[in-house]
ZAKOLLO-863773 format. One record per residue (C-alpha): residue number from 1; x, y, z; residue in one letter. Coordinates in pm, 1 decimal. Example, Ala and Ser with C-alpha at 12.3 -4.5 7.8 and 13.67 -1.06 7.14 Angstrom:
% ZAKOLLO-863773
@num: 1	x: 1230.0	y: -450.0	z: 780.0	residuo: A
@num: 2	x: 1367.0	y: -106.0	z: 714.0	residuo: S
//
This chain:
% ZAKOLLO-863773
@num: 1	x: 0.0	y: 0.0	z: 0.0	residuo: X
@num: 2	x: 132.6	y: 338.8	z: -72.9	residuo: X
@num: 3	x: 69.2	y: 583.5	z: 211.3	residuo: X
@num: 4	x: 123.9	y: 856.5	z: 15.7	residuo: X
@num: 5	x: 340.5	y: 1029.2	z: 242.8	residuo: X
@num: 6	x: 637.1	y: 1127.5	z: 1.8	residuo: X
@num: 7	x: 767.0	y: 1467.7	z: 3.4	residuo: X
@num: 8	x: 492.0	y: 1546.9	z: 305.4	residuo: X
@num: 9	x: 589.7	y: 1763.1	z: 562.7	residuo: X
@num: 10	x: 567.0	y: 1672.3	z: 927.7	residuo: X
@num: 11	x: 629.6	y: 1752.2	z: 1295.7	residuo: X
@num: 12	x: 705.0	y: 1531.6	z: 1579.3	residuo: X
@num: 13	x: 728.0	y: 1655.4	z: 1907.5	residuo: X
@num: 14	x: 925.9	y: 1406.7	z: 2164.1	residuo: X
@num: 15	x: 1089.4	y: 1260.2	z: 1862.6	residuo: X
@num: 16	x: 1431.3	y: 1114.5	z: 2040.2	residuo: X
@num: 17	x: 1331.6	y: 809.4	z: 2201.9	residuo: X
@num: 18	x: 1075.8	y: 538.1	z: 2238.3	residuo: X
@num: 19	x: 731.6	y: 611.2	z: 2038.2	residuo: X
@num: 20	x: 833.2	y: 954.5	z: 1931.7	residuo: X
@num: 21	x: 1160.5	y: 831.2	z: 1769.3	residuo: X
@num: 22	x: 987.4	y: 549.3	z: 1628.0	residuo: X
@num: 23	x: 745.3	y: 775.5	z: 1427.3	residuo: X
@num: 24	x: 1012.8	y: 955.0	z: 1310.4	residuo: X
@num: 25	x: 1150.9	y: 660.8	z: 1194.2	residuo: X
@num: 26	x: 841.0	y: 559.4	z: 993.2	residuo: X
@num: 27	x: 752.7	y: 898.7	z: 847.1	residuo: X
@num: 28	x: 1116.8	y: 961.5	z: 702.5	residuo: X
@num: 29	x: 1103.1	y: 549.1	z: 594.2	residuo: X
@num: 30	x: 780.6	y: 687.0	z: 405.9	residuo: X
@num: 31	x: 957.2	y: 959.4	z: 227.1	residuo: X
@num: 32	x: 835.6	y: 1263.9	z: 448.7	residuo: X
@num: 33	x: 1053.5	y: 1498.6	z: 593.2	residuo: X
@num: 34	x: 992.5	y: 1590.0	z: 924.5	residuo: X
@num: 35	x: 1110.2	y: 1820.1	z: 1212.9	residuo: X
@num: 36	x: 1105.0	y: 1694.2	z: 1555.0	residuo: X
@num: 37	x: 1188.9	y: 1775.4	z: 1917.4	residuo: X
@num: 38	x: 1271.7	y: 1711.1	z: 2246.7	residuo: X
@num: 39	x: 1359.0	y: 1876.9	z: 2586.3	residuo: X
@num: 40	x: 1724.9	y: 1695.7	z: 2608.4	residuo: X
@num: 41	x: 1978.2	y: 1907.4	z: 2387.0	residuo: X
@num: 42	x: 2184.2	y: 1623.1	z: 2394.3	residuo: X
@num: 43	x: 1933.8	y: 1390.9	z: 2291.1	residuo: X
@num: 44	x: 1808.3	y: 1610.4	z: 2025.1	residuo: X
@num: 45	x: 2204.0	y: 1633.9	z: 1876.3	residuo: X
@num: 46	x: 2268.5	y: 1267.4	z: 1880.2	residuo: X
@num: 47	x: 1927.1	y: 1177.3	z: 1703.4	residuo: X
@num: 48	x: 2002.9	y: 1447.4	z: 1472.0	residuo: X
@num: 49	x: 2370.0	y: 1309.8	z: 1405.1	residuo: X
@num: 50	x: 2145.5	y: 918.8	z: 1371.2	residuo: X
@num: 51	x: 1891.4	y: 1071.0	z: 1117.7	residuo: X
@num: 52	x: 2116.9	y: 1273.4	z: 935.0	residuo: X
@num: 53	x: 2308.6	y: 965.1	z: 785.0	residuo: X
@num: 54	x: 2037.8	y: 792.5	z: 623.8	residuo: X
@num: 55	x: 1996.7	y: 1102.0	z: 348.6	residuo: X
@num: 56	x: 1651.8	y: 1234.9	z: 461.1	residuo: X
@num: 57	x: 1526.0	y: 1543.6	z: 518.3	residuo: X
@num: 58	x: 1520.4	y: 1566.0	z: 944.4	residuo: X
@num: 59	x: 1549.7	y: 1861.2	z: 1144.7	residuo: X
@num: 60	x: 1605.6	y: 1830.8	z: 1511.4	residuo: X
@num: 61	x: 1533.4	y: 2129.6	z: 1821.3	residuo: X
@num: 62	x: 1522.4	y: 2140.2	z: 2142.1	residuo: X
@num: 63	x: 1205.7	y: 2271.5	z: 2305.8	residuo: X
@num: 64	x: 975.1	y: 2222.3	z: 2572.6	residuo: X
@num: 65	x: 650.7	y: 2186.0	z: 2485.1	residuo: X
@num: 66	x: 526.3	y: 2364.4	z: 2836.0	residuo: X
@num: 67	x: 668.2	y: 2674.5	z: 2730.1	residuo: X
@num: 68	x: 376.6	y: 2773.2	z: 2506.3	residuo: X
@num: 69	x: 624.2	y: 3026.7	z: 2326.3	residuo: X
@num: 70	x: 881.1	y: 2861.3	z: 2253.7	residuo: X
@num: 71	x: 664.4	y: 2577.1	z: 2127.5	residuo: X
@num: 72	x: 525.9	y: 2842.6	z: 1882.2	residuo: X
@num: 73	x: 828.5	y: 2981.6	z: 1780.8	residuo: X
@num: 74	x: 930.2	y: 2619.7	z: 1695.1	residuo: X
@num: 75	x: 687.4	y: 2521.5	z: 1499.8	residuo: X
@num: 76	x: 691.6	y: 2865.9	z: 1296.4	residuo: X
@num: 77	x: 1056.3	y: 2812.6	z: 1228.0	residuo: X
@num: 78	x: 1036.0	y: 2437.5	z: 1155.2	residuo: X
@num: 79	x: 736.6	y: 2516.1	z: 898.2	residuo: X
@num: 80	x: 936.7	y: 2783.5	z: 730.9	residuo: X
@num: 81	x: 1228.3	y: 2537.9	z: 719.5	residuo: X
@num: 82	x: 1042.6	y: 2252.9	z: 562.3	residuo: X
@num: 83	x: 830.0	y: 2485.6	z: 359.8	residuo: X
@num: 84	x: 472.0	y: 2412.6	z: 517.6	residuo: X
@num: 85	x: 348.5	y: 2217.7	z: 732.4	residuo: X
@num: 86	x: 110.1	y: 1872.2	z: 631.8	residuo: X
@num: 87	x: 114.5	y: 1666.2	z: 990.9	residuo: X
@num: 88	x: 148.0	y: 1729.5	z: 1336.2	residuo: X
@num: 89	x: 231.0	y: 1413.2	z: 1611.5	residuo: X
@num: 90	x: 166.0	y: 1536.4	z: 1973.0	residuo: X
@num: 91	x: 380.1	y: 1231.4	z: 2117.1	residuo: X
@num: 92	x: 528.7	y: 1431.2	z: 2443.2	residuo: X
@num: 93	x: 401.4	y: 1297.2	z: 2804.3	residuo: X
@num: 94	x: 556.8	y: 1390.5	z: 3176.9	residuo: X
@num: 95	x: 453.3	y: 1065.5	z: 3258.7	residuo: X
@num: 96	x: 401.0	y: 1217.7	z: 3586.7	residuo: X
@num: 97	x: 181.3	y: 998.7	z: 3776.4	residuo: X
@num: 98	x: 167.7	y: 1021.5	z: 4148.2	residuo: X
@num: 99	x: -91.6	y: 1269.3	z: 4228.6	residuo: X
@num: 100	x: 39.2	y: 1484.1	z: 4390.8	residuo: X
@num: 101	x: 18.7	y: 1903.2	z: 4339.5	residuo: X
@num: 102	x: 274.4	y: 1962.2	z: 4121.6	residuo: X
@num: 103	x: 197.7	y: 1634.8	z: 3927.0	residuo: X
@num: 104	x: -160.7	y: 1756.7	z: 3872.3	residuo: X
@num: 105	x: 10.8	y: 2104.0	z: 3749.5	residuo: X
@num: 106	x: 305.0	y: 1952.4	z: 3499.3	residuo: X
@num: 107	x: 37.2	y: 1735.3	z: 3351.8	residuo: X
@num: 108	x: -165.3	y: 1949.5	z: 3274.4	residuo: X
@num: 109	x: 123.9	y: 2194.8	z: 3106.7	residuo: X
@num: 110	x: 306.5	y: 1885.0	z: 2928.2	residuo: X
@num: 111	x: 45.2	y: 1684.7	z: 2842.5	residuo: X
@num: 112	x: -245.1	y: 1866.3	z: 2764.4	residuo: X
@num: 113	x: -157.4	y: 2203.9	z: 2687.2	residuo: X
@num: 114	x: 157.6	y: 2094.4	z: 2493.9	residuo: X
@num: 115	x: -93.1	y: 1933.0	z: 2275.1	residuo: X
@num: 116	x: -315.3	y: 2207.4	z: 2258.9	residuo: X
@num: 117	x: -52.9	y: 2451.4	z: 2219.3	residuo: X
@num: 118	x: 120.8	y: 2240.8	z: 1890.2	residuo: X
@num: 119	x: -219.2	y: 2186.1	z: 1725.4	residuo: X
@num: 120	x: -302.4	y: 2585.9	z: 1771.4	residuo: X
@num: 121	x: 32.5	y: 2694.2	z: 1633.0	residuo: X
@num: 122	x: 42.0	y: 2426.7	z: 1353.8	residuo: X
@num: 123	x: -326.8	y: 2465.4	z: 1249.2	residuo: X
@num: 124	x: -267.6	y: 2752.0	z: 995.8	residuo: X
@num: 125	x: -44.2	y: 2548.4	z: 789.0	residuo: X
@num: 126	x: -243.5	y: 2243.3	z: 831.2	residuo: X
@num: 127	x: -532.6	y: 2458.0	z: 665.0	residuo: X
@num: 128	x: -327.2	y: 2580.9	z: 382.0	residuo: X
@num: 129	x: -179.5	y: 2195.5	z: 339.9	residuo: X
@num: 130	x: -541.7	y: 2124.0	z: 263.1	residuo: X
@num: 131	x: -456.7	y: 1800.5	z: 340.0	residuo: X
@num: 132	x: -363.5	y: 1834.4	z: 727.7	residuo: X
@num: 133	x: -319.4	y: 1572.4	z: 943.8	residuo: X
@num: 134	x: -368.3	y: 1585.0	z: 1339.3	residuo: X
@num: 135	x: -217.2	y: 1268.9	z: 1543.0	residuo: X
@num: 136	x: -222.1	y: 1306.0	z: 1922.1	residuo: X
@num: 137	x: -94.6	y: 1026.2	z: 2177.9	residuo: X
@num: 138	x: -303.8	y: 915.5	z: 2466.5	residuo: X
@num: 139	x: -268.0	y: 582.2	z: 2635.2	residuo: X
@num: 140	x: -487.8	y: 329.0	z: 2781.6	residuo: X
@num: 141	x: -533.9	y: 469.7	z: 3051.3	residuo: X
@num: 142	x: -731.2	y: 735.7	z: 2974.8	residuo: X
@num: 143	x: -1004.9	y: 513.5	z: 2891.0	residuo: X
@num: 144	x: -983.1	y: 311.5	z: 3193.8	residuo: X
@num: 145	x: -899.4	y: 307.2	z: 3564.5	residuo: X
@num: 146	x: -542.3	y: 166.5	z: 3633.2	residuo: X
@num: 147	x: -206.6	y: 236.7	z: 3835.9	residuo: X
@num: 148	x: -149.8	y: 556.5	z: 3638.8	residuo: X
@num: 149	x: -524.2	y: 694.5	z: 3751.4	residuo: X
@num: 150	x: -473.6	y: 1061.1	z: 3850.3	residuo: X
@num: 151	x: -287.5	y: 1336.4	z: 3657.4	residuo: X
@num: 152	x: -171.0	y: 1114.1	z: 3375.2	residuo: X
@num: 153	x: -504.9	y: 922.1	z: 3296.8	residuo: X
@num: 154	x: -695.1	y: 1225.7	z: 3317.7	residuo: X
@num: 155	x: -480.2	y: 1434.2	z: 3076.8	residuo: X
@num: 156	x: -520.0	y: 1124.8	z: 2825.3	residuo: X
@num: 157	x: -855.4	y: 1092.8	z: 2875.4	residuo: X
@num: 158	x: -846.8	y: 1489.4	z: 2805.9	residuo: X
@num: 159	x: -649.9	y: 1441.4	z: 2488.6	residuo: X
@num: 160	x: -913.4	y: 1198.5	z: 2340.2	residuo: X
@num: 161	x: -1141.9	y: 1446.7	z: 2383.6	residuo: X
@num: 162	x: -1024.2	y: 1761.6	z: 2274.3	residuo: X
@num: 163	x: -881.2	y: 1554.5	z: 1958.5	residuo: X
@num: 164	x: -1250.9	y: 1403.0	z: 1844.7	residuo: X
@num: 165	x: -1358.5	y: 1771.1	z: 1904.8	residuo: X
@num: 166	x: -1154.4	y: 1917.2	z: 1641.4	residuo: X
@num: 167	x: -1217.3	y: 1660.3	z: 1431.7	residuo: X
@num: 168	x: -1555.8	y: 1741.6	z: 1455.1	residuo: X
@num: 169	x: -1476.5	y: 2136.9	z: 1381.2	residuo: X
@num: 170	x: -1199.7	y: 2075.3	z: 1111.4	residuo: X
@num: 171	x: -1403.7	y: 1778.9	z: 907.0	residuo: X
@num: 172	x: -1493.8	y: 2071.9	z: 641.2	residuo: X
@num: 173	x: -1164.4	y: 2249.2	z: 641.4	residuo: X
@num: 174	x: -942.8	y: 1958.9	z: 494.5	residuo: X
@num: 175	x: -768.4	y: 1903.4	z: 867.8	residuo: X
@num: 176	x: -812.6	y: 1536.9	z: 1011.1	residuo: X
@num: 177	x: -756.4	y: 1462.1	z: 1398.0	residuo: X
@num: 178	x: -717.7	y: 1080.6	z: 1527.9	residuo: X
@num: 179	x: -560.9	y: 969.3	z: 1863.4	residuo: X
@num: 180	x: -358.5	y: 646.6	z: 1905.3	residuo: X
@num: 181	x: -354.4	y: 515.9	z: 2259.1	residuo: X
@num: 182	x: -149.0	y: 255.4	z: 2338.8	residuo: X
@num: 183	x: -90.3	y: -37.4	z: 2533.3	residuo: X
@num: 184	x: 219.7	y: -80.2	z: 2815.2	residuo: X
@num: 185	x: 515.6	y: 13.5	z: 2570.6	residuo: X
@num: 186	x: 880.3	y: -173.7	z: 2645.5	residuo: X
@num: 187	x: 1170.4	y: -6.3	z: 2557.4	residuo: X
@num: 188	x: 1544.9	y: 106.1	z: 2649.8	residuo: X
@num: 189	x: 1519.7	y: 449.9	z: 2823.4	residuo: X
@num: 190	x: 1150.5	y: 421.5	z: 2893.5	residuo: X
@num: 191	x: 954.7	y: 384.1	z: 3197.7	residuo: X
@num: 192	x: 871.2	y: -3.7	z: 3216.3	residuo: X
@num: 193	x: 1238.3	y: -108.7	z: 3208.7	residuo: X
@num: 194	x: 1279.9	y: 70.6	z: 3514.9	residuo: X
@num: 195	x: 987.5	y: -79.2	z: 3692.8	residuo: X
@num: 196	x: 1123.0	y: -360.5	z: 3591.2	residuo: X
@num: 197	x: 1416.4	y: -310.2	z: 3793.5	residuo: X
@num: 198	x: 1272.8	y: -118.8	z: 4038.2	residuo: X
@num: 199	x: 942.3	y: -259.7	z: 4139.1	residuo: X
@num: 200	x: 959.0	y: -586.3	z: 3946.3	residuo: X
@num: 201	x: 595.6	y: -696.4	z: 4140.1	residuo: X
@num: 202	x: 465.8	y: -421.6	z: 3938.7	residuo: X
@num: 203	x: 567.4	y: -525.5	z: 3619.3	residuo: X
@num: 204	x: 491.1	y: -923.3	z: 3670.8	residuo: X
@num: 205	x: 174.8	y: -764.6	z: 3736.7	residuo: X
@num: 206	x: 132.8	y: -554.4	z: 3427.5	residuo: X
@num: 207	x: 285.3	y: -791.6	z: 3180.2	residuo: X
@num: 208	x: 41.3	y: -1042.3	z: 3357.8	residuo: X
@num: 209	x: -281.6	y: -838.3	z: 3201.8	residuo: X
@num: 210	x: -175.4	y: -890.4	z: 2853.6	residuo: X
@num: 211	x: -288.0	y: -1166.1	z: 2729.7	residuo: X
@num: 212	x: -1.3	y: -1181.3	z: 2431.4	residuo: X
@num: 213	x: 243.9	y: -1226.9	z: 2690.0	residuo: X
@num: 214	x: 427.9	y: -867.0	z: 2653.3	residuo: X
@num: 215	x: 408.8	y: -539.8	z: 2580.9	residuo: X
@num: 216	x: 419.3	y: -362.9	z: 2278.9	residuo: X
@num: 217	x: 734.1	y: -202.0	z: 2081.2	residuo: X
@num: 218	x: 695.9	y: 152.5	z: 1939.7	residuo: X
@num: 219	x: 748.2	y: 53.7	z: 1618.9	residuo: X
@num: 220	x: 413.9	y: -167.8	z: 1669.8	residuo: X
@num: 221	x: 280.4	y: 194.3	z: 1795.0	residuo: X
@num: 222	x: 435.3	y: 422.3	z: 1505.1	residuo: X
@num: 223	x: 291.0	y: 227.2	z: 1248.9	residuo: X
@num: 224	x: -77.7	y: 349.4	z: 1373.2	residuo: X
@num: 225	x: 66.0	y: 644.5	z: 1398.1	residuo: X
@num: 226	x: 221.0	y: 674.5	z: 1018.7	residuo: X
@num: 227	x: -88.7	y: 518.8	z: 844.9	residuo: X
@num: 228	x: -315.9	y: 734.3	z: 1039.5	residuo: X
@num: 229	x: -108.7	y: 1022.2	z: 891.9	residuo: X
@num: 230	x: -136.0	y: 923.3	z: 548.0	residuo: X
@num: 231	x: -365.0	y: 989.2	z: 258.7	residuo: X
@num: 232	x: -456.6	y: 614.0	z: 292.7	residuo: X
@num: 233	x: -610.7	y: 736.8	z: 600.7	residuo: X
@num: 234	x: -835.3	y: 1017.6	z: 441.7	residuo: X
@num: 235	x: -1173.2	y: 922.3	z: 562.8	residuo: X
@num: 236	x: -1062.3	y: 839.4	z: 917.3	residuo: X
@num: 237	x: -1112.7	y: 1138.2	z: 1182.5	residuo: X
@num: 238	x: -1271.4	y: 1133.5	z: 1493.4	residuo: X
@num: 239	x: -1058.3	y: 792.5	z: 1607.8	residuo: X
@num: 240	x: -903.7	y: 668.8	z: 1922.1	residuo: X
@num: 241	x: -679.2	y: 350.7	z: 1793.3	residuo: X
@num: 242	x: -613.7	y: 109.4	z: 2103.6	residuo: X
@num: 243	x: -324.2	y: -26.9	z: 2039.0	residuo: X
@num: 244	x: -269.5	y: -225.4	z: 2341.4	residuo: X
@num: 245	x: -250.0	y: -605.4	z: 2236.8	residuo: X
@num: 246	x: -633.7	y: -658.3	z: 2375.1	residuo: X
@num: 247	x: -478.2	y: -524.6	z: 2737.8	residuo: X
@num: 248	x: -780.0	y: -335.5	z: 2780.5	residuo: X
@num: 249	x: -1113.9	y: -508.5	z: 2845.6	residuo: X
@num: 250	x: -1385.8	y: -190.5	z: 2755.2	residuo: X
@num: 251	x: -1506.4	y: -278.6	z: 2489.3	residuo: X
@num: 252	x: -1518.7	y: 34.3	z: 2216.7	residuo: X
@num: 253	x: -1810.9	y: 114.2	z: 2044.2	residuo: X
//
């Protein structure tokens, strides 16, 4: 199947590691080019020096995505770099889970409003693209009730939302808007290897609830991610893909 993603133009926020990176991966595999970022300087210039020797077109910043200005100023330089602008991915999470005060309050900046805050800076170019695309990244649990319950559930759950909401509002304009949530994702750097090291009850526990016997990779993530980005995609908007290995017991109407 051709996605139809050649000469596209994308960004990627959260692109260095784990799901972010792994999009990246799949867009520029697709022949898009595509600017990403990531708080980590040093991450940022070592994915940059990684990308950079395959031949495609990758530009790498750093930025947090809680500063609302910077954000802005990001994507306004990385759409005049590429020359326009046809997807967003809102991939960046503080994974802060504990509720606690500030947990509640770097949520809500990282999570949410770094979403919110890509989509409103990116959404003029996405209207001129005419063929925009809008990706945002949840999780399972905000659709469900699980260890991560509190500031990060509620922010996905939030995400879902506000993403079927401008797909609602953008339907018209030529601007599609899909979330991926996915399962428990294993991978070097990320949370779960920790866990597993760290509170290894915990993760018997989690990798008990799947019934395919592990968790996912974020290449098994990106690839929702990609082909919901594509023009293969055109008549999907208004989605939440699960992508969890049937973790998740709800059933999804």
């Amino acid at each position: 199947m051709d996605l139809g993603l050649s000469g596209k133009r994308f960004l990627v926020t959260g692109g260095t590691r784990g799901i972010g990176r792994a999009v990246v991966d799949g867009l520029l595999a697709e022949g898009a080019a595509v600017a990403y970022c990531a708080r980590t300087p040093d991450a940022v210039a070592t994915t940059q020096t990684e990308l950079a020797a395959t031949g495609s077109t990758v530009i790498g910043s750093a930025v947090d995505v809680g500063d609302r200005t910077a954000l802005a100023e990001w994507v306004a330089a990385s759409s005049e770099a590429l020359g326009g602008i046809d997807g967003v991915v809102a991939n960046v999470s503080a994974l802060a889970i504990p509720a606690n005060a500030e947990n509640w309050r770097t949520s809500f900046d990282v999570d949410l409003m770094g979403t919110v805050g890509l989509v409103e800076a990116a959404l003029p170019h996405l209207l001129e693209s005419g063929t925009g695309s809008i990706v945002t990244i949840s999780s399972v649990s905000g659709r469900e009730i699980d260890f991560a319950a509190g500031p990060y559930g509620t922010m996905k759950a939030a995400i879902i939302h506000y993403t079927q909401g401008l797909a609602f509002d953008l339907a018209g304009k030529g601007v599609r808007a899909n979330t991926v949530s996915p399962g428990n994702t294993y991978f070097p750097g990320g949370v779960w290897p920790s866990i597993e090291r760290d509170d290894p009850e915990l993760f018997a526990t989690a990798l008990g609830l799947n019934p395919t016997g592990r968790m996912a990779t974020p290449g098994e993530v990106a690839n929702a991610v990609v082909f919901l980005s594509s023009s293969a995609a055109s008549f999907i908007t208004g989605t939440n893909l699960v992508v969890d290995g049937a973790l998740t017991r709800g059933v999804q109407f």
